[in-house]
C-alpha positions in Angstrom: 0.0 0.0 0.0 2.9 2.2 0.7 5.0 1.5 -2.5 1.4 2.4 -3.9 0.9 5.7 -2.4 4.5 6.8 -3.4 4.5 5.9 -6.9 0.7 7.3 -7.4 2.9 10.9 -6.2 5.2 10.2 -8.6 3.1 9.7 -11.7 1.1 13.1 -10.8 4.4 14.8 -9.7 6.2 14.0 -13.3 3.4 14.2 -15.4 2.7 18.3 -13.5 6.7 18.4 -14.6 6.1 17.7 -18.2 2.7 19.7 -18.3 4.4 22.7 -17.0 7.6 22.0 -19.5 5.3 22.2 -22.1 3.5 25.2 -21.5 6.9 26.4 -20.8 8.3 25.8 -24.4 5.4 26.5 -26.1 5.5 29.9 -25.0 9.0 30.3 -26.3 9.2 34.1 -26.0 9.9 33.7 -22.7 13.1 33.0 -22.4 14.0 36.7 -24.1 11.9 38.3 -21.7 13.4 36.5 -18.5 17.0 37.7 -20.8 15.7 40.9 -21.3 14.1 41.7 -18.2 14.2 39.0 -15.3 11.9 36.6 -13.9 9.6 40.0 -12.7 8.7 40.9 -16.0 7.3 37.2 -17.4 4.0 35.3 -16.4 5.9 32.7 -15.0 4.3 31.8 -11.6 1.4 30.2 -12.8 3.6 27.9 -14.3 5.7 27.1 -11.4 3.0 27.3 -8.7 1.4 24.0 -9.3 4.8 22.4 -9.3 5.7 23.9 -5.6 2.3 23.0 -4.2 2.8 19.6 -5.7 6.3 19.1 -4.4 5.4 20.2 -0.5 2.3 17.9 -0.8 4.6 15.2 -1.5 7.1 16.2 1.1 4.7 17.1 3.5 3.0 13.4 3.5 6.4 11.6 3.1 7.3 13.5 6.6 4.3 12.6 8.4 4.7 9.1 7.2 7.9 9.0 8.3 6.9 10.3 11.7 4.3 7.4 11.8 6.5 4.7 11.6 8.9 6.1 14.0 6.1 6.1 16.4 5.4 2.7 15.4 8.5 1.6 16.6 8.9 3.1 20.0 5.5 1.6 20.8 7.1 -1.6 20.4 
């Protein structure tokens, strides 16, 4: 069940990854603006927002599962 969980993460983290590469490339023009300007002049957050939620999710649940077993094992 664990191996399960994980690798169901895993799958929705890399396909949010390609999704996001994607939209990314396709919108090719903005690797001249981040040139031109920076990173405050492009739309890039909604890009890389989904990605950040998606990583603490993962980090967040891997933590408290972590913390579960440990607990698990000073009961015994």
């Amino acid at each position: 069940m664990k191996t399960l969980f994980i690798n169901t993460l895993l799958f929705l983290a890399g396909a949010c990854l390609i999704i996001s590469l994607f939209l990314f490339i396709n919108r090719g023009y903005i690797f001249a603006r981040i040139l031109e300007h920076g990173f405050a002049a492009t739309n890039i957050m909604p890009l890389v927002t989904p990605l950040i939620v998606l990583w603490l999710g993962i980090c967040i649940s891997l933590l408290y599962k972590k913390m579960q077993s440990k607990q698990k094992e000073k009961k015994k």
